[in-house]
N, C-alpha and C positions, 0 to 999 in steps of 0.2 A: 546573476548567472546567465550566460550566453545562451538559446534555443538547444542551440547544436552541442552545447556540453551536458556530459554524461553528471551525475550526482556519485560522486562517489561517499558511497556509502562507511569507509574506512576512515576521511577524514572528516565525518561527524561525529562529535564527542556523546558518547550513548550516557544513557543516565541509569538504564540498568540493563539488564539480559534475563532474558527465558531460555535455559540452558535446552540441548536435544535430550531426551528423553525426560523431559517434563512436561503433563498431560495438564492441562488447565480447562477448567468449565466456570460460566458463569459471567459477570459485567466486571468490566477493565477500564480504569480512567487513566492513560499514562500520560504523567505530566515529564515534557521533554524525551527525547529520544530513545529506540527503544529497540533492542534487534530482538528476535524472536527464529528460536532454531528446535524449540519446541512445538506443542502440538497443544490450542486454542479452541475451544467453541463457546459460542456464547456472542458477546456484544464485546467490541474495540473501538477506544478513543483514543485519539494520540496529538498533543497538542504539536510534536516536532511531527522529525521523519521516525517510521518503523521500517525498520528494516526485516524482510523474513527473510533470512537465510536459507539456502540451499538444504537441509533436511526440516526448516521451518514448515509446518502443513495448519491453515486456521482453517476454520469450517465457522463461519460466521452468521447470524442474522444482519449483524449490522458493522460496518467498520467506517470510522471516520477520522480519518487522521491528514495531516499538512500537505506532507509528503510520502509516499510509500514507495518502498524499492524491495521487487522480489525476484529470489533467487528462489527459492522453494514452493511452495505451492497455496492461493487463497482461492475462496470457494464460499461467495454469498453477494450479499448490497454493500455495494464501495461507495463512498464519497471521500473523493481527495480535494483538497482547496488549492495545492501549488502545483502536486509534479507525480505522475504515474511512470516509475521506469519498472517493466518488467526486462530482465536480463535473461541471457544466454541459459535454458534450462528451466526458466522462470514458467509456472503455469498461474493464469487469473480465469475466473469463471464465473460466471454470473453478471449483474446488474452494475453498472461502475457511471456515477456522476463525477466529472472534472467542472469547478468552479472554474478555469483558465486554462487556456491552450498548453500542455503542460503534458503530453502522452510521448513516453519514447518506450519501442517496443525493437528489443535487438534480436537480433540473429538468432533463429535457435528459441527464441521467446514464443509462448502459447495465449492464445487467448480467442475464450469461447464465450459470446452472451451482448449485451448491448454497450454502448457508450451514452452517454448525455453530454456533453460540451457544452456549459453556461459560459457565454461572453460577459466578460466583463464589462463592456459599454451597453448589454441588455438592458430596454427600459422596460421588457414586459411586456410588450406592446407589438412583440410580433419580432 
């Protein structure tokens, strides 16, 4: 995928869905892709992309997943390994480590709390 292209989130084939007005607590392991337009707290792992949807809200400790694309609203400790797009309305809050130059934040996108940027050619050594 080119820097400058967006991820769209419509042509990834999801493996399930958290529908809007489903409350979920507790630890989540999601193998393959995942939208989320409910409402999460607790612990997320997501071996794809998650997608939070636009009435999607997590309130998380901990999330860690490939790629994540939000339209709706996360709030705790992020680590993504490929791609952080928050979109147009998208709110992110909190602590966010990126494994790879991988941050696209659009127009209209929110975001409040720190970044980490690990290089990939990092030996650790400064």
């Amino acid at each position: 995928m080119a820097r400058n292209e967006q991820l769209d989130p419509l042509s990834v084939e999801m493996q399930g869905l958290i529908g809007e007005g489903t409350t979920l607590s507790g630890e989540f392991d999601f193998r393959g892709a995942y939208r989320i337009d409910g409402r999460i707290a607790g612990r997320v792992s997501c071996s794809s992309t998650l997608v939070v949807g636009p009435p999607g809200r997590l309130e998380i400790e901990e999330l860690r997943a490939a790629s994540l694309v939000v339209s709706g609203s996360v709030e705790g400790t992020i680590e993504v390994k490929d791609r952080l797009e928050i979109a147009d309305g998208g709110r992110v809050r909190g602590r966010v480590t990126l494994s790879s130059p991988g941050l696209v934040l659009a127009r209209g996108a929110s975001f409040e709390g720190t970044i980490v940027m690990r290089s990939a050619t990092s030996d650790g050594n400064g």
